[in-house]
VEXDREN-2710 file (C-alpha; in Angstrom, 1 decimal):
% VEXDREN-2710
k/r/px/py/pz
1/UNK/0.0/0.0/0.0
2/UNK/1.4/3.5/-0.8
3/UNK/2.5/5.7/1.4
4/UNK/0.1/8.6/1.9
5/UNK/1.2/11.6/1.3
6/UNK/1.6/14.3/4.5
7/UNK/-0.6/16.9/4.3
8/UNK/0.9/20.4/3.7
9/UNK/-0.3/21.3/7.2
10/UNK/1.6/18.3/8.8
11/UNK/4.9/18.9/6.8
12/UNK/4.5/22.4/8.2
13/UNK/4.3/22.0/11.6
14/UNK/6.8/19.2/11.3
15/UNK/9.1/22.0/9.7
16/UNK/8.4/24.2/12.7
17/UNK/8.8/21.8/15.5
18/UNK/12.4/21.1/13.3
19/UNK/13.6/24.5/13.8
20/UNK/12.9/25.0/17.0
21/UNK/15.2/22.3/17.7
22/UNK/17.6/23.3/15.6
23/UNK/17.7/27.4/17.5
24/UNK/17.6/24.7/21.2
25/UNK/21.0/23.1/19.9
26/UNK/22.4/27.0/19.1
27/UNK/20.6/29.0/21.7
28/UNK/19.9/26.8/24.4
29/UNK/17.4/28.5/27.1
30/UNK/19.6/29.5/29.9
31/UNK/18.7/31.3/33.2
32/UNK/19.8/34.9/33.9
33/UNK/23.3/34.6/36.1
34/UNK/22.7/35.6/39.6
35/UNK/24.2/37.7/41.1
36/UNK/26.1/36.7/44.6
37/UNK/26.0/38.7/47.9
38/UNK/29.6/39.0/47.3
39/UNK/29.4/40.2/44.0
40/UNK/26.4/42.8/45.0
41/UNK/28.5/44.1/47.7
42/UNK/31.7/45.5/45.4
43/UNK/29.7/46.7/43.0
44/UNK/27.4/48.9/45.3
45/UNK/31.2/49.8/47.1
46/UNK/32.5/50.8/43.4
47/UNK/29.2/52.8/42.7
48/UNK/30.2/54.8/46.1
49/UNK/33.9/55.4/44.7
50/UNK/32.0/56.8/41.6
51/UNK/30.0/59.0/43.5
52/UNK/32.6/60.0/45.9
53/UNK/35.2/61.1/42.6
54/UNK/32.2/63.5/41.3
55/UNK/32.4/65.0/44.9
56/UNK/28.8/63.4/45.7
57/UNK/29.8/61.8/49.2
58/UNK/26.4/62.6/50.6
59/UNK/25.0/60.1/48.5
60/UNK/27.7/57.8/48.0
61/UNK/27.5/57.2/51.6
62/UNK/24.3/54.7/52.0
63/UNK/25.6/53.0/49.2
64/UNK/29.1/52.4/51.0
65/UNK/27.3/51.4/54.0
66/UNK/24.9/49.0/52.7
67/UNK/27.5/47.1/50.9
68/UNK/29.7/47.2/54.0
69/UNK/26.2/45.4/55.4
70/UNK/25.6/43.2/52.7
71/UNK/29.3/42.2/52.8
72/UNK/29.5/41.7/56.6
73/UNK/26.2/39.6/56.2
74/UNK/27.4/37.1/53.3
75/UNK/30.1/36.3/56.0
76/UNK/28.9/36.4/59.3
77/UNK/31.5/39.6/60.4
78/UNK/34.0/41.3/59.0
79/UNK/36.0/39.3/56.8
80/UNK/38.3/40.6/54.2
81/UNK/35.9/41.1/51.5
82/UNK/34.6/43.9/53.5
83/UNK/38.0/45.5/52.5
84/UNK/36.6/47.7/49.9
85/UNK/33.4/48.9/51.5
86/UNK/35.7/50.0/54.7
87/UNK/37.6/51.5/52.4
88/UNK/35.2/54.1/50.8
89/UNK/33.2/54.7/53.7
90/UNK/36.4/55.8/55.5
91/UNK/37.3/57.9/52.7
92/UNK/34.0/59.1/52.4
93/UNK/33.7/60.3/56.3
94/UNK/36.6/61.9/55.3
95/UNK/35.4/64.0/52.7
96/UNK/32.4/65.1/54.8
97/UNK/34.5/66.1/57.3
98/UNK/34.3/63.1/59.8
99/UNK/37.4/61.9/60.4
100/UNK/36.9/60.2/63.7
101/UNK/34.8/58.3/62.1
102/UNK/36.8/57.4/59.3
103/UNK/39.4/56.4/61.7
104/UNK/37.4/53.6/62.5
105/UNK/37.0/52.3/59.6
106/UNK/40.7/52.3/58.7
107/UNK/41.0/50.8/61.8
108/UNK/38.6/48.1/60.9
109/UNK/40.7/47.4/57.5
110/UNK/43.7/47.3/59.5
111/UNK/42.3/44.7/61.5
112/UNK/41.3/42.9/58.2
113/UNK/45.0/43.1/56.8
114/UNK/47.8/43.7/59.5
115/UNK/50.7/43.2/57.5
116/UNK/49.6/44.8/54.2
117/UNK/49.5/41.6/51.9
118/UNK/46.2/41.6/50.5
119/UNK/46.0/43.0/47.1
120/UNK/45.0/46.6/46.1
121/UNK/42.3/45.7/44.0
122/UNK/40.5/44.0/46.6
123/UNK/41.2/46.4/49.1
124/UNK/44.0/46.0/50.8
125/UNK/47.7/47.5/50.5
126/UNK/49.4/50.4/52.0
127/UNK/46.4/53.4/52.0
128/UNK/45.0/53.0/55.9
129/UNK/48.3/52.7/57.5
130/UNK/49.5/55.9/55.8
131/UNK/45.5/57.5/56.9
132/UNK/46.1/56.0/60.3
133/UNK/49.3/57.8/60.9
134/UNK/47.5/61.6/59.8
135/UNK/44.8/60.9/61.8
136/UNK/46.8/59.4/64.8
137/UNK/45.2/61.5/67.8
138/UNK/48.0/60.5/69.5
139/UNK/50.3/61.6/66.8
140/UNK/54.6/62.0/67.8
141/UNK/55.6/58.2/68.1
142/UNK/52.1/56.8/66.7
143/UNK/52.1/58.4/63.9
144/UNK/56.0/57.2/63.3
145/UNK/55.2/53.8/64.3
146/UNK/52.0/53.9/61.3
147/UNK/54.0/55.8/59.1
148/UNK/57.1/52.7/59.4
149/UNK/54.5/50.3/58.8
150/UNK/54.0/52.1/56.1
151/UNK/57.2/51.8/54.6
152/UNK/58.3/48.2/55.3
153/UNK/55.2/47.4/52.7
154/UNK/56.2/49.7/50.3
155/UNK/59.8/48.8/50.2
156/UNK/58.6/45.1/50.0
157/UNK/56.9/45.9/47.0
158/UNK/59.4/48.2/45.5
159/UNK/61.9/45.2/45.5
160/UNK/59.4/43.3/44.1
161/UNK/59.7/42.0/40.4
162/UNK/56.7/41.8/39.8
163/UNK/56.0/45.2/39.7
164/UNK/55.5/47.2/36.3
165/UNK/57.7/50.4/35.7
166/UNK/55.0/52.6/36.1
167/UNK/53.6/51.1/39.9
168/UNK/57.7/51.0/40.5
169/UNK/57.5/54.5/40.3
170/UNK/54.4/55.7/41.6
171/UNK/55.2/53.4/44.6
172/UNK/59.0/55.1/44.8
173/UNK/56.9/58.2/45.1
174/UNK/55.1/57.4/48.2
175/UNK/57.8/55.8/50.0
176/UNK/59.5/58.8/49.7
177/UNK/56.7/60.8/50.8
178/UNK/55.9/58.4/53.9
179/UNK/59.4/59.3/55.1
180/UNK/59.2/62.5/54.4
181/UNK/56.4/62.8/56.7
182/UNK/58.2/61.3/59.0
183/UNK/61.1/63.8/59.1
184/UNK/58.4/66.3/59.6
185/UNK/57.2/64.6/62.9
186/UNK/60.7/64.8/63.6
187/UNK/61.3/68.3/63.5
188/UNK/58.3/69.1/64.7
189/UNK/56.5/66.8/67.7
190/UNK/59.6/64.9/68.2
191/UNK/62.1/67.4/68.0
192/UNK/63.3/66.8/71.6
193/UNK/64.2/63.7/70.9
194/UNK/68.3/62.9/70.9
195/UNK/68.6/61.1/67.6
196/UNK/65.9/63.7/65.9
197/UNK/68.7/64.9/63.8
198/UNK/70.5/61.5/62.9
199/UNK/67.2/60.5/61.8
200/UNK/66.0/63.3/59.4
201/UNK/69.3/63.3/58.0
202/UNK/68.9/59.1/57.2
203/UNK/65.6/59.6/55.8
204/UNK/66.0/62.4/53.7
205/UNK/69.0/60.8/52.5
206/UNK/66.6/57.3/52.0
207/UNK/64.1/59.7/50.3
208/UNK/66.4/61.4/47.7
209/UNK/67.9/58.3/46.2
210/UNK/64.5/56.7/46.1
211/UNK/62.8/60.0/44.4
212/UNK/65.0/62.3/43.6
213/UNK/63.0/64.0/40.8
214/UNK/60.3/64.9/43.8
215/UNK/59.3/68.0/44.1
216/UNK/58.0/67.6/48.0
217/UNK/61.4/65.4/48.6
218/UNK/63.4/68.1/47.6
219/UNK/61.1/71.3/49.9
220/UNK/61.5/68.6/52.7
221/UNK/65.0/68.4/51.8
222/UNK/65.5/72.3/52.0
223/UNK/63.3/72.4/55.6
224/UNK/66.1/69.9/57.1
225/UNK/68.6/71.8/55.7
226/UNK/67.7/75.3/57.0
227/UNK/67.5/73.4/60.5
228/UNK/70.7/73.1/60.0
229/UNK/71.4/76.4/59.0
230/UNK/72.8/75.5/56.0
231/UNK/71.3/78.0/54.2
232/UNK/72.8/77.8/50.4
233/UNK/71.8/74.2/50.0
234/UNK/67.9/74.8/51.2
235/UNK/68.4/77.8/48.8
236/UNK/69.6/75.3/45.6
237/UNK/67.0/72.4/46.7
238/UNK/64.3/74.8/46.8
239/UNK/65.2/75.9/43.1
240/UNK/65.4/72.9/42.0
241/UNK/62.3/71.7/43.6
242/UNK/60.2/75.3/42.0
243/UNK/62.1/73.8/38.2
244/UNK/60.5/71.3/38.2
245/UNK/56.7/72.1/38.1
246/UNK/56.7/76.0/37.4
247/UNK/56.5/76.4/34.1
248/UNK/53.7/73.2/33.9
249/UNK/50.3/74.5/33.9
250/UNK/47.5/74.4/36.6
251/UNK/46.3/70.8/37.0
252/UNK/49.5/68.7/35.5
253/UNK/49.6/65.9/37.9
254/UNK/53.3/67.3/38.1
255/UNK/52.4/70.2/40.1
256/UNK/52.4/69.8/44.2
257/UNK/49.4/70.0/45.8
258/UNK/47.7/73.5/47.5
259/UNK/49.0/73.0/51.0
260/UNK/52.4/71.5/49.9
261/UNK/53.0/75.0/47.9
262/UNK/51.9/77.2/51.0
263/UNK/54.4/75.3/52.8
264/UNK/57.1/76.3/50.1
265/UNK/56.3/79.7/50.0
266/UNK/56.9/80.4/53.9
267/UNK/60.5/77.6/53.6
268/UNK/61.4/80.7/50.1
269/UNK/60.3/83.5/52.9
270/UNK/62.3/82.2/55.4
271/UNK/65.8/81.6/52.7
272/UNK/65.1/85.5/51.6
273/UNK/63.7/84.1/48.0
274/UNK/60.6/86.2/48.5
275/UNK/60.6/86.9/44.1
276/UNK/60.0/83.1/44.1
277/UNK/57.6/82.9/46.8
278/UNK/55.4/85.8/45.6
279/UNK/55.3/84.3/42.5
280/UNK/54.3/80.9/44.0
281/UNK/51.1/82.6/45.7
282/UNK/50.2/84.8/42.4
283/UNK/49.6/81.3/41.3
284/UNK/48.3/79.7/44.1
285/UNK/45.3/83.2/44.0
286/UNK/44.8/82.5/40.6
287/UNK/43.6/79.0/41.4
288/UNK/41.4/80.1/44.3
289/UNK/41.8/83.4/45.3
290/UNK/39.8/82.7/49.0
291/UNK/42.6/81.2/50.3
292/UNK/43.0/83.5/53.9
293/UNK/46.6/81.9/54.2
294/UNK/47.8/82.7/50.6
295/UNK/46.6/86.5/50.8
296/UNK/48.0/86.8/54.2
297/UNK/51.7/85.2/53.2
298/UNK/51.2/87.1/50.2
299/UNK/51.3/90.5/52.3
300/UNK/53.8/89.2/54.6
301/UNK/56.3/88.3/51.7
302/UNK/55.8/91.7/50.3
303/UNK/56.3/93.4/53.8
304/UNK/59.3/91.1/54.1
305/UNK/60.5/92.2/50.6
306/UNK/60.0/95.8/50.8
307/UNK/62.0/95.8/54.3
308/UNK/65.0/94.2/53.4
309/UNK/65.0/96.3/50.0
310/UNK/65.1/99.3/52.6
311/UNK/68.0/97.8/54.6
312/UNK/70.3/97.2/51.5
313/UNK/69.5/101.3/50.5
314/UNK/70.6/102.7/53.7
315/UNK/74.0/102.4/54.1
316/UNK/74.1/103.4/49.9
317/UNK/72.1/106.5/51.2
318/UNK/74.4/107.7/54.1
319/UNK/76.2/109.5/51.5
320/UNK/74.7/109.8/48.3
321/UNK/71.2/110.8/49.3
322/UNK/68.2/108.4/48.8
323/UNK/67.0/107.4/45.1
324/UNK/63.6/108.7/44.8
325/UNK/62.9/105.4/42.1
326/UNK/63.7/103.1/45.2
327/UNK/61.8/105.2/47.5
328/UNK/58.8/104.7/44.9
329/UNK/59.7/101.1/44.7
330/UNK/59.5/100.6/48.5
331/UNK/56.0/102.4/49.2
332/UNK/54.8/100.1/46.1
333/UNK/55.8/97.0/47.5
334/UNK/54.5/98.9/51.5
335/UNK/50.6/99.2/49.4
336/UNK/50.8/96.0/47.7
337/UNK/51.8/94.2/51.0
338/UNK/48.2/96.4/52.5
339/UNK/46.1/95.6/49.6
340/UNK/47.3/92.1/50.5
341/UNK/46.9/92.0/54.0
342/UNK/43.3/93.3/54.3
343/UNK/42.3/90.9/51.7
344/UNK/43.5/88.0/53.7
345/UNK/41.6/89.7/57.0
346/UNK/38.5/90.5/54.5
347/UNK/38.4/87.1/53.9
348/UNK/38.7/85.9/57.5
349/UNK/36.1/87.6/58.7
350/UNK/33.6/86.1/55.8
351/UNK/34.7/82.4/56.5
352/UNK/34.9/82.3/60.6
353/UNK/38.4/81.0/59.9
354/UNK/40.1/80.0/63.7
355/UNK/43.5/80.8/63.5
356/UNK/44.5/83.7/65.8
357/UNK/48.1/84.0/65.1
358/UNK/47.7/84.5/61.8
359/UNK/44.8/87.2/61.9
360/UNK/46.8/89.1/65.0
361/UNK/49.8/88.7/63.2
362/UNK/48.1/90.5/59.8
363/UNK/46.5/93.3/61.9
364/UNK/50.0/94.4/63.1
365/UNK/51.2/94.8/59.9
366/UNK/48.1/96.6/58.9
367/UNK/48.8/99.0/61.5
368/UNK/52.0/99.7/60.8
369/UNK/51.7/99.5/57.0
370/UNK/49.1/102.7/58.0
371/UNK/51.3/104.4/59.7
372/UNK/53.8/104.4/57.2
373/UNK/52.0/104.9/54.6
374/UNK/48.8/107.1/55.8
375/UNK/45.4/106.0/55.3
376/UNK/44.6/103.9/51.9
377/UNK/44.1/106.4/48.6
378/UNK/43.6/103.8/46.5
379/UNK/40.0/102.8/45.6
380/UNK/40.5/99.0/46.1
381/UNK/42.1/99.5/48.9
382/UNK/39.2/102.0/49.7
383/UNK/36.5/99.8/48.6
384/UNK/37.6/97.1/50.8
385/UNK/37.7/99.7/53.6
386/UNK/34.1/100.4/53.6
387/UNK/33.5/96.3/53.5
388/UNK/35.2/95.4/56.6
389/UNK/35.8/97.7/59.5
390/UNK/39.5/97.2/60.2
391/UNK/39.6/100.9/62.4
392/UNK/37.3/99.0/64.8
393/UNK/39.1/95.7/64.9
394/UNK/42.4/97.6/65.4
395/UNK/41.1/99.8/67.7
396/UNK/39.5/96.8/70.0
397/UNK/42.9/94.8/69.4
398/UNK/45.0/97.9/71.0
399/UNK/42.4/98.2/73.9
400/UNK/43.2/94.1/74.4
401/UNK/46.9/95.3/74.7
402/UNK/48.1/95.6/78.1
403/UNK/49.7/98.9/79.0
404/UNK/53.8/99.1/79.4
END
C-alpha cells in the first residue's frame, strides 16, 4: 500500500517543530546569572567610589554602608571582603569632614590586613596605614610607628619584580613621601628627641635616592637643611624643587598639591627668596583666590621684601642721598603688601576662619603699613575699607593690649 502523502499542514508544523530544535542546539534557554551577595556588595562599594570622585559623598555614603552590610552579612562579620566597603566609607567620612569616624574604619581594614598583603584591587595594600598615621590623635611616636609600617610594605613591593615600571614609580613616590612625613614629625613633635637629627638626616638621605625627581622630597629636603642652618643648599634644593613644576600649567599631575605650595612659599620667605615665593602665591590666587593663608603670606612676603629692600638702600644713602625710584619702589611693595593683608583679614572675617596668630599677626602689619603709609588712597584698597571695619578691629585689638 502506498504511502500517503503528509498533508501540507503536517509537513509544516513538522518543519516548525524542526527549527525549533535546531535554535535549542544553538541557543539553548539559559537562566539569567545571579548575582552573589559577594558580587552585590563590590559593586554597590565601586558605585560609592564613583560618587565619591564627582564629589557626591552625601549620596555615596548609604551606598558604602549598605554594601559594608551586605558584605558583613554574606560572612557572618568582617572578613576581608569587607575591605573595599571599609575602604570608601572611611574615605568618604573623610570627605564630609568626619574623620573620627573614618578612623574607624581604617581601623577596621587594619584589623582585616595587618601586614599589608592583600592586594589593592581587593582592598588591601598600604592606603589605611599611611591614613592611620594623619589621623593618629595621639600623633609623635604613633604616627612614626604607622608611618614605618607604612614603609616596610612599600619597600617590599618596591623590590618586588613583579612590579610594572610605572607602579615601580608611583610606589618610589610614596615611599618617599611616607618618610618625608616622617622627618616632619621629627622636626616638629619629636624634635626633643636625641637622635631627631640623625634620623632626618637618614631619611632624607633614603628619600632622595628613592625619588630624587620629587618635588615635595626636595622642599622637605630644603626644611632639614635650614635646621641646619645650612642656608645655600635649602636655597639650591628649593630651586630645583620650583624647576621642576613651574612652568607646567594648573592641574598637571606634576604640580604639588595647594598645601604642599603654601608650605614652600613660607621655607622661600624664610631663605630670603621672597621673588619666588610671591610668584608661587600669584599662582596659588589664581587657582582660588579665598585662600586667607595665601593672601596673608602674600602680604607678609611683600612686607618682608619691601624691608630688606630698605635695609640694603641705607648704608648706599648715608652718603649719596636716597633714590627717589627706590623710595617709589619701597611704598609700592608697602601698598601691595596692604592691599594684600586686608584681603587675607576681609576674607577671615567672611569664613569664621580660627586661626589667631595669623589674623593678629596680619593686623600688626596693617597697623603699621598705615602708619607708614597714611590712610589707603587707592580705591580697592578704599572699597575694601568700607567692606570690613579694620579701624574698629584695630582699635579693639590695641584696647586688648596691656599697657607698658
Amino acid at each position: 500500500m502506498a504511502k500517503l502523502k503528509p498533508s501540507r499542514k503536517d509537513q509544516s508544523n513538522r518543519e516548525k517543530r524542526g527549527n525549533k530544535k535546531d535554535l535549542d542546539r544553538v541557543l539553548p534557554d539559559r537562566p539569567a546569572p545571579k548575582i552573589t551577595p559577594k558580587e552585590l556588595g563590590e559593586e554597590l562599594a565601586a558605585q560609592a567610589s564613583a560618587l565619591l570622585q564627582t564629589s557626591q559623598a552625601d549620596k555615596a555614603l548609604p551606598v558604602a554602608l549598605k554594601a559594608l552590610r551586605i558584605l558583613k552579612k554574606e560572612v557572618n562579620g568582617l572578613k576581608v571582603n569587607a575591605l573595599p566597603a571599609l575602604n570608601i566609607l572611611a574615605e568618604i567620612d573623610l570627605e564630609l569632614g568626619n574623620a573620627d569616624e573614618a578612623r574607624e574604619y581604617f581601623s577596621q581594614a587594619y584589623q582585616l590586613d595587618p601586614d599589608g598583603l592583600v592586594p589593592e584591587s581587593q582592598g588591601g595594600g598600604v592606603e589605611k596605614f599611611l591614613w592611620l598615621a594623619q589621623l593618629s590623635e595621639e600623633g609623635g611616636k604613633d604616627s612614626v610607628a604607622w608611618f614605618e609600617k607604612a614603609i616596610i610594605i612599600l619597600r617590599n613591593a618596591i623590590s618586588s619584580t613583579s612590579e610594572s615600571a610605572l607602579h615601580h614609580a608611583l610606589k618610589s613616590r610614596k615611599l618617599a613621601a611616607a618618610l618625608c612625613s616622617v622627618i616632619e614629625i621629627y622636626m616638629t613633635d619629636l624634635s626633643w628627641e636625641s637622635d631627631a637629627e640623625s634620623r632626618c638626616e637618614s631619611l632624607i638621605t633614603e628619600a632622595i635616592l628613592i625619588a630624587p625627581d620629587s618635588p615635595e622630597t626636595l622642599q622637605t629636603l630644603a626644611n632639614v637643611r635650614i635646621s641646619q642652618e645650612r642656608i645655600d643648599e635649602a636655597k639650591k634644593a628649593l630651586a630645583d624643587s620650583l624647576a621642576l613644576w613651574k612652568d607646567l600649567p594648573s592641574g598637571n599631575e606634576g604640580v604639588p598639591d595647594f598645601p604642599t605650595r603654601i608650605s614652600l612659599t613660607r621655607l622661600l620667605m624664610e631663605v630670603e627668596m621672597e621673588n619666588d615665593a610671591m610668584e608661587v602665591l600669584e599662582r596659588l590666587i589664581e587657582e582660588d583666590d579665598t585662600s586667607v593663608e595665601a593672601w596673608y603670606l602674600g602680604g607678609w612676603c611683600a612686607y618682608l621684601a619691601a624691608e630688606r629692600s630698605k635695609a640694603l638702600q641705607e648704608p648706599a644713602a648715608n652718603g649719596n642721598g636716597t633714590s627717589g625710584t627706590k623710595d617709589s619702589e619701597y611704598e609700592a611693595s608697602l601698598m601691595l603688601s596692604r592691599e594684600w593683608l586686608r584681603n587675607s583679614l576681609r576674607l577671615y572675617d567672611l569664613q569664621d576662619y580660627e586661626d589667631d596668630r595669623l589674623r593678629d599677626h596680619a593686623m600688626e602689619l596693617v597697623r603699621d603699613l598705615d602708619s607708614q603709609l597714611g590712610e589707603a588712597k587707592d580705591e580697592d584698597e578704599e572699597d575694601d575699607a568700607e567692606d570690613y571695619d579694620w579701624e574698629s578691629d584695630l582699635e579693639d585689638e590695641d584696647q586688648e593690649m596691656p599697657d607698658t
